[in-house]
GUDREN-112819 format. One record per residue (C-alpha): residue in three letters; x, y, z. Coordinates in Angstrom, 2 decimals. Each point is the difference from the previous one (the first is absolute). Layout:
N
@r ALA X X Y Y Z Z
...
END
This chain:
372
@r UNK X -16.98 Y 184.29 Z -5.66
@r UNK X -3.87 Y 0.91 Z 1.12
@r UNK X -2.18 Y -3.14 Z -1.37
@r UNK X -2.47 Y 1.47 Z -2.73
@r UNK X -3.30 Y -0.66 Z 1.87
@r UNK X 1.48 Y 2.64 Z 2.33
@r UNK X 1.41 Y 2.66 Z -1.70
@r UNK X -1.85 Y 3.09 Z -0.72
@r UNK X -1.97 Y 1.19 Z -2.87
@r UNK X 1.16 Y 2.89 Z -2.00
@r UNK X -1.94 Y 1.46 Z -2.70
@r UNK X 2.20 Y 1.93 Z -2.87
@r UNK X -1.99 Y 2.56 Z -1.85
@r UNK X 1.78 Y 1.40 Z -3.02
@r UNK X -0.66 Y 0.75 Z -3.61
@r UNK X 3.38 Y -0.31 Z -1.22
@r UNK X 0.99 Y -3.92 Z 0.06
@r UNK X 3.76 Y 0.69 Z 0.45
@r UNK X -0.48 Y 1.45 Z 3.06
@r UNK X -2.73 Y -2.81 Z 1.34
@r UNK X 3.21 Y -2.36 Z -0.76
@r UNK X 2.50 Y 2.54 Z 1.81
@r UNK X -1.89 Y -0.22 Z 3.61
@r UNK X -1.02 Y -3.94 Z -0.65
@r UNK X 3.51 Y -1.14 Z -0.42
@r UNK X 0.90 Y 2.18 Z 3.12
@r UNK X -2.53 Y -1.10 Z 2.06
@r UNK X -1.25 Y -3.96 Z -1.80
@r UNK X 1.87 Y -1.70 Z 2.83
@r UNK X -1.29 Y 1.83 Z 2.99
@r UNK X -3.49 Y 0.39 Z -1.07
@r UNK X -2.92 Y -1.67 Z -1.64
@r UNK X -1.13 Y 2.36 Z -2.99
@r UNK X -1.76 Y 1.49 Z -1.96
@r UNK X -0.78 Y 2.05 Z -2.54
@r UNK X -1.97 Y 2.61 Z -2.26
@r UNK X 0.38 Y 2.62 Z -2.82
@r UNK X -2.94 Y 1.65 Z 0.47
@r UNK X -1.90 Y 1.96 Z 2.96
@r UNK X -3.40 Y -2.06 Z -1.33
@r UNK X 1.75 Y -2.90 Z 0.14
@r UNK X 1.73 Y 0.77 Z 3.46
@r UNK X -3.37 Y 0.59 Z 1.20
@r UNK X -1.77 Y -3.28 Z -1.44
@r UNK X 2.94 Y -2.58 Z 1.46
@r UNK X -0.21 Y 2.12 Z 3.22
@r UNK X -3.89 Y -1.17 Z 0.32
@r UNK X -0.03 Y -3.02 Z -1.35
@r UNK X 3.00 Y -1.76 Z 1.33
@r UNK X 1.84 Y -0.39 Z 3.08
@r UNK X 0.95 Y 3.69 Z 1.64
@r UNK X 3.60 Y 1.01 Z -0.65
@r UNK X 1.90 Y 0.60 Z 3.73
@r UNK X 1.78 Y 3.00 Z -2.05
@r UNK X -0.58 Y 2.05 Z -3.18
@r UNK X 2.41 Y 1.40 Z -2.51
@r UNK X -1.21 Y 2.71 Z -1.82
@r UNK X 0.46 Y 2.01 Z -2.74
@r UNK X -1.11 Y 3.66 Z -0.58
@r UNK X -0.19 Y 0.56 Z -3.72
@r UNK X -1.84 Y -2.86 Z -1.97
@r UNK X -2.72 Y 0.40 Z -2.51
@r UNK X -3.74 Y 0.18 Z 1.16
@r UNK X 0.23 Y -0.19 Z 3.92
@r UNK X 3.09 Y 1.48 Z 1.68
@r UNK X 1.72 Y -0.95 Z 2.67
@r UNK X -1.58 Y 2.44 Z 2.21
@r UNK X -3.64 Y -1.10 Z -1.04
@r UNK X 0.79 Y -3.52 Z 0.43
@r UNK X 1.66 Y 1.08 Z 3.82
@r UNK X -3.53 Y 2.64 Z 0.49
@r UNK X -2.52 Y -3.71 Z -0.69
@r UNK X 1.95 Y -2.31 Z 1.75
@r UNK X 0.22 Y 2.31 Z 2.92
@r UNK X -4.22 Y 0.74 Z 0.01
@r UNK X -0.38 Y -3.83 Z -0.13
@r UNK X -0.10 Y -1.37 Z 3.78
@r UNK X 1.73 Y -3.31 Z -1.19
@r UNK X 2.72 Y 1.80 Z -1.62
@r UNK X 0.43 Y 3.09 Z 1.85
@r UNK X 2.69 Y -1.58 Z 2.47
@r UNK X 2.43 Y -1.43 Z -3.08
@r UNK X 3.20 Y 2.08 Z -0.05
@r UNK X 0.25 Y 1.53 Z -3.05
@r UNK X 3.74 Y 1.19 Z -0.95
@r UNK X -0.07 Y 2.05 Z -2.48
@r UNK X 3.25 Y -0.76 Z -3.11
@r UNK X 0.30 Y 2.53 Z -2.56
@r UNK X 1.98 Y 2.64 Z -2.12
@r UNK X -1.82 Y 3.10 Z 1.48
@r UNK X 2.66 Y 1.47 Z 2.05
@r UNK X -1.51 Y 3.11 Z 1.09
@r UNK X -0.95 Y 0.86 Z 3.74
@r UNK X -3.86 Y 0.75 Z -0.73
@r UNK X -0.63 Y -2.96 Z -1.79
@r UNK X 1.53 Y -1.98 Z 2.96
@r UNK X -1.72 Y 1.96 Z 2.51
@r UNK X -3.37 Y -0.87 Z -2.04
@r UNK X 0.68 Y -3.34 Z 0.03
@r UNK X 0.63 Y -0.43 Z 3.59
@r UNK X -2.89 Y 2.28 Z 0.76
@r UNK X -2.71 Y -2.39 Z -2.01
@r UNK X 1.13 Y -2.67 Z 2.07
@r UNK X 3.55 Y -1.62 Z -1.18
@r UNK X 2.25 Y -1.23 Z 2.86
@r UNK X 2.98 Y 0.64 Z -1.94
@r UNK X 1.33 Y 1.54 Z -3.38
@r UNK X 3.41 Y -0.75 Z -1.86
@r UNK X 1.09 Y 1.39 Z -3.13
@r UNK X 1.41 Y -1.93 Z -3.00
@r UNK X 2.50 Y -1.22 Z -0.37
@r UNK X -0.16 Y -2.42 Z 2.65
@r UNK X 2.56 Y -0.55 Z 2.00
@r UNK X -0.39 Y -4.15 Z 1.31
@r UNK X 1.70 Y 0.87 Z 3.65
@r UNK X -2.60 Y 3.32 Z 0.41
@r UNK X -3.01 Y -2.56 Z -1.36
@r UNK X 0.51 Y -2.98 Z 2.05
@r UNK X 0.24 Y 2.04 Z 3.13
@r UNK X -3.29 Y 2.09 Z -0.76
@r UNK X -1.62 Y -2.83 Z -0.74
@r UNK X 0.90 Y -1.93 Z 2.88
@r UNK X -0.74 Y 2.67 Z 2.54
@r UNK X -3.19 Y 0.62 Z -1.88
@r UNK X -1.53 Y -3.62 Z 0.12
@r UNK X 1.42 Y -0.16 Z 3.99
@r UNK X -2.02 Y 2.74 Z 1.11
@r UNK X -3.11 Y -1.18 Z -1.71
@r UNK X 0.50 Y -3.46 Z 1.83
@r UNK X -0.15 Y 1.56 Z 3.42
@r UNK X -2.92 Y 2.42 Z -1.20
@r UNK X -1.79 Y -3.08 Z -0.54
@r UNK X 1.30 Y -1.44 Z 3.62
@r UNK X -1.39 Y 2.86 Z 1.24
@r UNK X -3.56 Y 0.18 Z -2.15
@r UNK X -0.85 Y -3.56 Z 1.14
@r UNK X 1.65 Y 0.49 Z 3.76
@r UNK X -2.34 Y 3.16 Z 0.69
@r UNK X -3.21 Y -2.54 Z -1.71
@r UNK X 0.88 Y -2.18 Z 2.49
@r UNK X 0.24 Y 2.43 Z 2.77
@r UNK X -3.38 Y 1.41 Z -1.29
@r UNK X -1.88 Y -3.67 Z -0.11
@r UNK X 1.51 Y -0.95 Z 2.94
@r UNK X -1.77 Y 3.72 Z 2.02
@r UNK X -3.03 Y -0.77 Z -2.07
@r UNK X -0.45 Y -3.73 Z 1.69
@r UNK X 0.95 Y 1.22 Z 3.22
@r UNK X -2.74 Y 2.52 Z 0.47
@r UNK X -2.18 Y -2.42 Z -1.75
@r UNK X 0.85 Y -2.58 Z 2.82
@r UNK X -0.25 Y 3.21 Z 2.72
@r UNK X -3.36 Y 0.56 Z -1.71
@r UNK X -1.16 Y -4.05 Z 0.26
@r UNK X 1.35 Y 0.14 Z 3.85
@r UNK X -2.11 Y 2.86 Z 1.26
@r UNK X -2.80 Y -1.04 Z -1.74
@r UNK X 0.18 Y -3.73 Z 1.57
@r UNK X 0.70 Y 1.68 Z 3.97
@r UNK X -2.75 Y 2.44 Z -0.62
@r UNK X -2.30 Y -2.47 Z -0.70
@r UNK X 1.22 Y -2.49 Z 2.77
@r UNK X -0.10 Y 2.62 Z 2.65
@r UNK X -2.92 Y 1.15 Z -0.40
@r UNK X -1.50 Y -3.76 Z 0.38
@r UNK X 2.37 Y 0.44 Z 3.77
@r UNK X -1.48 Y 2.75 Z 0.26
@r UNK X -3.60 Y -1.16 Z 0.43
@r UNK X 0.67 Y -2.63 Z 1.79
@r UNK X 0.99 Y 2.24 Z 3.46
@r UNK X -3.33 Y 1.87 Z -0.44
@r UNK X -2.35 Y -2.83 Z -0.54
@r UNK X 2.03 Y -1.75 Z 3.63
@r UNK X -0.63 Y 3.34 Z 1.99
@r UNK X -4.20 Y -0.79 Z -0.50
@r UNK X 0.89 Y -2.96 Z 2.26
@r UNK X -1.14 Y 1.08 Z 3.37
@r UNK X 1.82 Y -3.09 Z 1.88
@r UNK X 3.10 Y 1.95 Z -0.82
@r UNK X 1.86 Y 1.14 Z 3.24
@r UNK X 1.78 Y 3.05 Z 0.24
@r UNK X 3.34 Y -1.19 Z -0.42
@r UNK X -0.90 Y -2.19 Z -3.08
@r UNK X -2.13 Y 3.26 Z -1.45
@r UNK X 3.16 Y 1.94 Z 0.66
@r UNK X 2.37 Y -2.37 Z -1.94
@r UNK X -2.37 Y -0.08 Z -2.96
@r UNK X -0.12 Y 3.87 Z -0.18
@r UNK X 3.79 Y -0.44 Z -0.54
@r UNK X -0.31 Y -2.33 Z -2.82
@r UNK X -2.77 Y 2.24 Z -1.50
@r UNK X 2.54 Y 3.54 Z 0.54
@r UNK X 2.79 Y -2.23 Z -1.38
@r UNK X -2.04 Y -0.81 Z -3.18
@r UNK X -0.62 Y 3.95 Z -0.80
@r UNK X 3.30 Y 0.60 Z 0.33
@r UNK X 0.72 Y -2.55 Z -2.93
@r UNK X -1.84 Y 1.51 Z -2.07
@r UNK X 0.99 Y 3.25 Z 1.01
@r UNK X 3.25 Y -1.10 Z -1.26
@r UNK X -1.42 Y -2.15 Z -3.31
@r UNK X -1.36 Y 3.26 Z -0.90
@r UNK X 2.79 Y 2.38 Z 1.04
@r UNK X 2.27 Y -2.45 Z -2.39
@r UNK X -1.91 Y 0.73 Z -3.06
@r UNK X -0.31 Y 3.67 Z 0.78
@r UNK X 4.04 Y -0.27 Z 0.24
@r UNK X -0.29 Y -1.55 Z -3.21
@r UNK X -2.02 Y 2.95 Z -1.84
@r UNK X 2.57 Y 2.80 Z 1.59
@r UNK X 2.89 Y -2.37 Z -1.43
@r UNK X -1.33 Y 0.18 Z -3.29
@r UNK X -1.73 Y 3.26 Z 0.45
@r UNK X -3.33 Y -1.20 Z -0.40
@r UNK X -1.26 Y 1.40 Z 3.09
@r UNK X -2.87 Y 2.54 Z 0.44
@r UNK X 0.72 Y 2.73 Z 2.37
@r UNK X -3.24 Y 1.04 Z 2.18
@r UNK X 1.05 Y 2.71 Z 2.59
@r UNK X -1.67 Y 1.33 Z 2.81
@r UNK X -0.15 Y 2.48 Z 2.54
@r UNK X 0.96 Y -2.21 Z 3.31
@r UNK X 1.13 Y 0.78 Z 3.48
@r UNK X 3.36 Y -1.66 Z -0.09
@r UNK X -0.36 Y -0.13 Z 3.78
@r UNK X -2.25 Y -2.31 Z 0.03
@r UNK X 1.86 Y -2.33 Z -2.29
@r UNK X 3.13 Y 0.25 Z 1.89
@r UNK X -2.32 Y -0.86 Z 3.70
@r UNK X -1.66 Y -2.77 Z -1.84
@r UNK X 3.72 Y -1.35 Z -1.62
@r UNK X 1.05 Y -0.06 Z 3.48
@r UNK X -3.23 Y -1.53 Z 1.37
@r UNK X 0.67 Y -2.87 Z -1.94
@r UNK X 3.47 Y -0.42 Z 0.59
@r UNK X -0.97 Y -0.30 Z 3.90
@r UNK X 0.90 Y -3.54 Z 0.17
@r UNK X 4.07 Y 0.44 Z -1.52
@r UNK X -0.13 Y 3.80 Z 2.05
@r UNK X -0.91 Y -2.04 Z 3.69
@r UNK X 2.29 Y -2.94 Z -0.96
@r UNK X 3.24 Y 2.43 Z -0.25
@r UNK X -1.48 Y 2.64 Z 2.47
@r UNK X 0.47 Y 2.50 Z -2.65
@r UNK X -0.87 Y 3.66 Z 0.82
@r UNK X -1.73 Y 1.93 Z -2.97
@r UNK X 0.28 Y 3.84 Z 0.04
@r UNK X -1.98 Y 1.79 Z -1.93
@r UNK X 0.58 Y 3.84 Z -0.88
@r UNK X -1.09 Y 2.84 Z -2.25
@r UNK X 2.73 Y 2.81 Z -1.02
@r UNK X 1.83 Y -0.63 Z 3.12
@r UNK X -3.06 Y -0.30 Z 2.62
@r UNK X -1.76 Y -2.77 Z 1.78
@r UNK X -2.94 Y -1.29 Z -2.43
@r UNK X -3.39 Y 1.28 Z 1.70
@r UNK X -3.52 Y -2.09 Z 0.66
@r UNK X -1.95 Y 0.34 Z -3.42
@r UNK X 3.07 Y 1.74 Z -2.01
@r UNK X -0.44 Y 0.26 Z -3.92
@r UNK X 2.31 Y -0.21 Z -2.85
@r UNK X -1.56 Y -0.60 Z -3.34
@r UNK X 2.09 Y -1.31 Z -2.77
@r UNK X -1.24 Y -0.82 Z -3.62
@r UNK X 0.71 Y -3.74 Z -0.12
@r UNK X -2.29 Y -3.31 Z -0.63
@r UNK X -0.27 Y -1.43 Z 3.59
@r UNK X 0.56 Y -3.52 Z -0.48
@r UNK X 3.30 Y 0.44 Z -1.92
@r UNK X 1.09 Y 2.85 Z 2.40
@r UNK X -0.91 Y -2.63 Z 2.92
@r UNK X 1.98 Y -2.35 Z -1.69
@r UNK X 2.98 Y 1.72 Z -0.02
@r UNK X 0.40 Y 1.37 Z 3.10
@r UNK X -0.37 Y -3.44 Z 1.79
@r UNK X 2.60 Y -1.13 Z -2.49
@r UNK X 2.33 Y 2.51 Z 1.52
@r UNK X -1.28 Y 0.06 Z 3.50
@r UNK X -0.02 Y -3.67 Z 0.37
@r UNK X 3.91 Y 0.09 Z -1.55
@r UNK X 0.71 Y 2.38 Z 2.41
@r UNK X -1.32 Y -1.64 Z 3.29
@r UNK X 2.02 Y -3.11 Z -1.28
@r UNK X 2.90 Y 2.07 Z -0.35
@r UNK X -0.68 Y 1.16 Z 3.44
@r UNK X 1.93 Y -1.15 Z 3.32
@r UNK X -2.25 Y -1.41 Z 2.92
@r UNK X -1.40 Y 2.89 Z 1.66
@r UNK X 1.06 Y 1.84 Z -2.55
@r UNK X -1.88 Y 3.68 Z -1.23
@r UNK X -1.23 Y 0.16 Z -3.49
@r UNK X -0.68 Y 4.39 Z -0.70
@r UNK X -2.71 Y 0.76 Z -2.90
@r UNK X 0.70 Y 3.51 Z -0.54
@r UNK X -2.60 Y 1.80 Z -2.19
@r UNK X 0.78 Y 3.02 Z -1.57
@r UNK X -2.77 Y 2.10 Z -1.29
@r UNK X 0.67 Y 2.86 Z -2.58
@r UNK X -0.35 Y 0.59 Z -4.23
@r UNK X 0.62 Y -4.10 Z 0.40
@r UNK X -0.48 Y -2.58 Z 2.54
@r UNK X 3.15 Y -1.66 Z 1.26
@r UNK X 0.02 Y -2.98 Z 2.03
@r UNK X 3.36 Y -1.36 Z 1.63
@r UNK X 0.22 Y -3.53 Z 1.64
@r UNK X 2.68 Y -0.24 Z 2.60
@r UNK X 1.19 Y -2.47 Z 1.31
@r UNK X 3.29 Y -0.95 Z 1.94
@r UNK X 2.74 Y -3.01 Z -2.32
@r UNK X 1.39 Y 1.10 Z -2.93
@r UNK X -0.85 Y -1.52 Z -3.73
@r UNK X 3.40 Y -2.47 Z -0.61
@r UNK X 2.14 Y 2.31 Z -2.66
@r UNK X -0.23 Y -3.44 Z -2.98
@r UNK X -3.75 Y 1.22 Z -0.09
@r UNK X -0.10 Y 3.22 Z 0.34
@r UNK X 0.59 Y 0.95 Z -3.21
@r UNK X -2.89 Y -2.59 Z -1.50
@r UNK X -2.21 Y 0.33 Z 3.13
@r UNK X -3.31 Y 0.71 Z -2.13
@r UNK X 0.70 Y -2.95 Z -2.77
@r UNK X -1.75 Y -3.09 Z -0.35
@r UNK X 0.86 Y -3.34 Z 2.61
@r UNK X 2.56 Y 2.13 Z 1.60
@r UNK X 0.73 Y -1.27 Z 3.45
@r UNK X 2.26 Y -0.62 Z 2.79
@r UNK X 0.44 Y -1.46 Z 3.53
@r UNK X -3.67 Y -0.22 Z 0.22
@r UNK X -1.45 Y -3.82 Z 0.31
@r UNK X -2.61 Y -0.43 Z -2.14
@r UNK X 0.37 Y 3.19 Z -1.93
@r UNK X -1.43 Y 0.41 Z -3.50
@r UNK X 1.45 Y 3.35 Z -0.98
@r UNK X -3.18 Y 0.61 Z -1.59
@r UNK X -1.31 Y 2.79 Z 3.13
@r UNK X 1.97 Y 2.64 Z -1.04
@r UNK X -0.40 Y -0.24 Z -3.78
@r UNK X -3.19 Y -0.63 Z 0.20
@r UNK X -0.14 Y 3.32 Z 2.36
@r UNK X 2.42 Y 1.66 Z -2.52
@r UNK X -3.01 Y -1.20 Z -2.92
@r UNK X -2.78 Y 1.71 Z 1.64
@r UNK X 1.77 Y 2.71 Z 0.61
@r UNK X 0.58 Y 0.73 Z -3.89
@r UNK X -3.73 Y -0.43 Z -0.38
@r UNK X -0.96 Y 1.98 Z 2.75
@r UNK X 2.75 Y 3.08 Z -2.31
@r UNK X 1.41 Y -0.25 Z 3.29
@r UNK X 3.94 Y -0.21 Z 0.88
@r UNK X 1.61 Y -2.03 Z 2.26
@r UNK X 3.42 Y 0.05 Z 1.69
@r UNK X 2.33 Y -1.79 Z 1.95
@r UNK X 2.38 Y 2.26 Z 2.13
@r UNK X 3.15 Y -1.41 Z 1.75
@r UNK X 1.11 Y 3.06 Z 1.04
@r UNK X -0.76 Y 0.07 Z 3.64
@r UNK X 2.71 Y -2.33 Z 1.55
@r UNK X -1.69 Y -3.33 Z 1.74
@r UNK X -2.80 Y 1.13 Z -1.41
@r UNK X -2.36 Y -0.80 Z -3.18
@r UNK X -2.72 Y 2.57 Z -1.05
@r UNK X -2.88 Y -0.86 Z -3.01
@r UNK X -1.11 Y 3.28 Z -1.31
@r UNK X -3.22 Y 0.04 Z -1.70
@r UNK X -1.24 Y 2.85 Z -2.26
@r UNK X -3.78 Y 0.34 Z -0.81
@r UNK X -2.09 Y 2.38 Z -1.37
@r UNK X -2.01 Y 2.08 Z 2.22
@r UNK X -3.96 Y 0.04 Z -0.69
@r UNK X -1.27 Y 2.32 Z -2.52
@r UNK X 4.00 Y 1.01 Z -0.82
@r UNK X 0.08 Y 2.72 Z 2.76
END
């Protein structure tokens, strides 16, 4: 037998006594109980007293019905989640259907079979236990997201302010003129390092806004050459160390000295992106191997990134999610959602095609300027 502390709390609301005595004797050593003959009086325990796990309720009682009584409880945020069954001697299908429709979990007509009531009543106060599971497990979830981007928040905050205190500090050294070359050279290093730290600091909390769609688009007309030769200008060091071959060609041809192809994008984000995807693919990329940037120029822009290797199959499918990663020391799996991010903001689309055998291809679809 269930110790009393622990059983749950049933409140019987009836205006006939025998049948408040029917339903306690059926249910007195299961449940703790109670009990009212009156909607008012329902209504008055119910806010004053401990909160039944499970109502019984009548229809037809003098003053407040049964369907009142269901209509206040269920407008009153610390009642609205008791399961209310309704027990009464209206046996036709609309006044069921009204009941259920006002909020009722459940509806059985007089007279009461014990089998049919225990079971109802049972499965009733079960499903409300996991709805609360569930209620607090999502707060939890919630909290717990709230204090991690509150910590996120602290964290760039503190490295912003710490590097730019580095960042000084390489400036005010390069005003020494004993420096030799060598020495000026090393701090020049420390000083590009820095900006790229905060580059990233602040690329973080842009991620951030376009995670939680916070994130104020500011397009531009831009020559999406020059983004690509400047992504590639600073991926000199990682191109050199893999002797990697970059190709560069619009709708089939050789790219020409001074070429143009505007796209509407914001310039930082669109530089962000493609180094993402560059940079993954040059990784990708055999010694000596050739990395092809084909540009196609028409209604859209289209940019495909070539290279030779083919994405494992476990990841192909989740290539563009978050931390996704594999065989790659040191990977974060944060390039290409981050790239897949921007690209969203940018109301561009972005693709991964496996189709080409040994190969893997990053198609990128931007709008051209002015929507020509």
């Amino acid at each position: 037998m269930v110790d009393s502390i622990d059983r749950k709390l049933i409140l019987i609301v009836d205006d006939t006594p025998t049948n408040i005595s029917i339903v306690s004797g059926l249910l007195k050593d299961r449940y703790r109980l109670k009990a009212a003959n009156r909607g008012e009086t329902a209504l008055a325990m119910i806010h004053t007293g401990d909160l039944p796990d499970l109502i019984l309720l009548d229809i037809m009682m003098p003053g407040l019905d049964g369907y009142e009584v269901c209509r206040q409880l269920k407008s009153d945020q610390r009642t609205r989640d008791i399961p209310i069954i309704f027990l009464t001697a209206k046996d036709q299908i609309e006044d069921e259907a009204f009941g259920l429709m006002i909020g009722a979990v459940d509806y059985i007509v007089k007279p009461i079979k014990p089998s049919i009531l225990f079971a109802r009543i049972q499965t009733h106060l079960a499903l409300s236990d996991a709805n609360k599971r569930l209620a607090i497990q999502n707060h939890i979830l919630i909290e717990t997201a709230r204090l991690r981007e509150d910590v996120e928040h602290i964290i760039r905050h503190d490295l912003k302010t710490q590097l730019n205190i580095i960042l000084s500090i390489p400036q005010l050294l390069l005003m020494e003129s004993e420096l030799n070359d060598k020495q000026r050279k090393f701090i020049n290093i420390i000083d590009d390092s820095g900006h790229q730290m905060m580059k990233m600091v602040n690329r973080s909390l842009d991620l951030y806004k376009m995670e939680s769609d916070l994130y104020y688009f500011r397009p531009e007309s831009i020559n999406i050459i020059d983004i690509i030769n400047d992504v590639i200008k600073n991926l000199d060091i990682i191109i050199n160390l893999k002797s990697i071959k970059i190709i560069i060609s619009i709708n089939n041809q050789a790219i020409e000295f001074d070429q143009v192809v505007m796209a509407e994008v914001e310039p930082m984000l669109c530089h962000s992106m493609l180094s993402d995807l560059i940079k993954n693919a040059i990784e990708a990329s055999e010694i000596d191997g050739i990395v092809n940037i084909k540009i196609h120029k028409g209604i859209n822009i289209i940019i495909s990134i070539e290279n030779n290797g083919e994405v494992p199959e476990q990841i192909r499918d989740n290539f563009f999610d978050k931390f996704v990663t594999l065989g790659k020391p040191g990977g974060t799996g944060l390039g290409t959602y981050s790239a897949s991010l921007i690209a969203r903001t940018l109301n561009a689309s972005l693709s991964l095609d496996t189709s080409i055998k040994g190969k893997t291809v990053l198609h990128i679809t931007l709008k051209t300027a002015g929507g020509a």
